[in-house]
N, C-alpha and C positions, 0 to 999 in steps of 0.2 A: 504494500500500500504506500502511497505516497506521505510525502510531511504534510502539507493540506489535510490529509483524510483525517492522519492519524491528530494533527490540532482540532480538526472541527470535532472529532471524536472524544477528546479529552475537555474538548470546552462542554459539550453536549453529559458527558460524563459531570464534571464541576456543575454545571448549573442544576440536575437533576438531583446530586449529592445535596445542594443547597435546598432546592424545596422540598424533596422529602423529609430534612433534617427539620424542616419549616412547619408543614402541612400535615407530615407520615405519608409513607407509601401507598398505603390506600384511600389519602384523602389528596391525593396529585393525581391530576390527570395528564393523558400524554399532550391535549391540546394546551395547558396550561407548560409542557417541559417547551414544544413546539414555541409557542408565542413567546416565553422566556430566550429562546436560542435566537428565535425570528428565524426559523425552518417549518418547512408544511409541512405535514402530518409524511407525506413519501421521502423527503430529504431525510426526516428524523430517523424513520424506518431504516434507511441505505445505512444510518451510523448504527445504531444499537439495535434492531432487530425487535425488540418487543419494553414494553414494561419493565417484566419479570428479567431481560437480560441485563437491560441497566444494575436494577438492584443487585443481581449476579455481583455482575462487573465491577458496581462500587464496592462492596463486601470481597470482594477476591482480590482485589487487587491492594488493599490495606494488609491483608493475611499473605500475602506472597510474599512481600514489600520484609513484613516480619520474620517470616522462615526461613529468607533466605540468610539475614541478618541473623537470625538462632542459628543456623548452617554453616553459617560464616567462622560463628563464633564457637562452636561447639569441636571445630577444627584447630581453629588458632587458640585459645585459651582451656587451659590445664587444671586454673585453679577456678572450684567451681563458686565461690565467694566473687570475684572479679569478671565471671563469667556470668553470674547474676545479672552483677553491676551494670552489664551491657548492654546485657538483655532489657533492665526498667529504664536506663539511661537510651536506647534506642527507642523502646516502646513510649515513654515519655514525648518524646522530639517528637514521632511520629503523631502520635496524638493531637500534639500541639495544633502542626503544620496542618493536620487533616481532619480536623475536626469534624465539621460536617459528614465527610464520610463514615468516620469510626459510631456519630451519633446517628446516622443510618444503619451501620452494621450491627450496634449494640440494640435499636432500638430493632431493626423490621427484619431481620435476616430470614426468620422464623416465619413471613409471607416467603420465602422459596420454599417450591414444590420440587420433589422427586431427588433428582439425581444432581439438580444444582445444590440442594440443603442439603443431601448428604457429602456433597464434594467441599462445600462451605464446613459443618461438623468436624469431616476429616481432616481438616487444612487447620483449623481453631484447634483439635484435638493433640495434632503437631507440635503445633508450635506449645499449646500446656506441656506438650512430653519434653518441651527444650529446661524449661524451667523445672518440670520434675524430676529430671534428670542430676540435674547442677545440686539439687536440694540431694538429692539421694546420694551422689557422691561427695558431699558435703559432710555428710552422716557415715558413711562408711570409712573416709579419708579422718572424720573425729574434729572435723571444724565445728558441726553442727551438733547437736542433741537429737534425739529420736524427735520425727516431728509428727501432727496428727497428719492424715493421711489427707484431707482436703486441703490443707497450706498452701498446694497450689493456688487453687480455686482464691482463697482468700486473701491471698496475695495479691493475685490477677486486678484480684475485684478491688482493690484498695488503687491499682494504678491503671485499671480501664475506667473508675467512677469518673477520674479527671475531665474526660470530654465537658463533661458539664461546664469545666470551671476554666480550664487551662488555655494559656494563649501563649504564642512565640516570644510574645516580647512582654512578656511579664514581670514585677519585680526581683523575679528571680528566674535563671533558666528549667527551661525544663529538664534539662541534666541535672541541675542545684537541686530539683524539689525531687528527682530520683534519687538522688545520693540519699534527701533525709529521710524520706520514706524507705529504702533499705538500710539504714545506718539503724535506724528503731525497730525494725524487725530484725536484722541480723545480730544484734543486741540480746535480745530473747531465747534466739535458736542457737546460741554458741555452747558448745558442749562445756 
């Protein structure tokens, strides 16, 4: 595909990100993503294909974005403390920068049907095994303390609630506010 396609694509992507974050998914119509892009209902179609592939699309492409960053890092760092640290200090930034999407993703993912929710599940389910990994070697290596067996989950949930709040240019970065949100849990789980 051409650079054209692929900008009118990611504008079309961005602005849908934004009114579903606005409206929800099921309170956005494609005439209202149209009229926001200033494309006709066939333009719109040629970029995203339906609805449901937008939402896809926005929801997968924050989860890739992350995995491949857990991948990255799951290769190059040893120490699963530091490898944490990466992990919420990338997940943070990410957040920041993409807010609307991650508050689409958090808020409607759960409107995809069939084989995109279960490709969405699987991709979410990943990237938890990056962080429950890091915890688990953590605990065997004697950095960490036995931990309850959700700590993922409650982790996650302490540095995905951010969408709500969190912005780039904030009085602190978003790496600053990952550092103390794991600096006070790592605190806890230290053997």
């Amino acid at each position: 595909m051409s650079d054209k396609y692929d900008a009118n694509r990611d504008r079309v992507l961005q602005v849908a990100a934004e009114l579903f974050a606005k409206s929800g998914y099921h309170g956005t119509g494609v005439a209202e993503i149209g009229e926001a892009t200033g494309l006709g209902r066939g333009a719109l179609y040629h970029y995203i294909g339906s609805k449901e592939a937008i939402l896809y699309e926005i929801s997968s492409r924050q989860l890739a974005q992350m995995n491949t960053v857990a991948d990255e890092l799951a290769l190059s760092e040893a120490d699963p403390e530091k490898r944490l640290r990466g992990l919420a200090r990338a997940l943070m930034r990410n957040i920041a920068e993409h807010r609307a999407e991650w508050t689409v993703f958090f808020r409607e993912y759960h409107a995809l049907t069939d084989e995109r929710r279960d490709r969405i599940i699987a991709e979410r389910e990943r990237y938890e095994s990056h962080w429950r990994n890091a915890l688990e070697q953590g605990i065997r290596d004697g950095q960490f303390r036995t931990l309850p067996r959700l700590m993922v989950k409650g982790l996650l949930g302490m540095f995905n609630y951010s969408y709500l709040w969190i912005t780039p240019a904030g009085a602190e970065t978003p790496e600053e506010i990952a550092d103390e949100f794991l600096d006070a849990v790592v605190t806890g789980m230290r053997a």
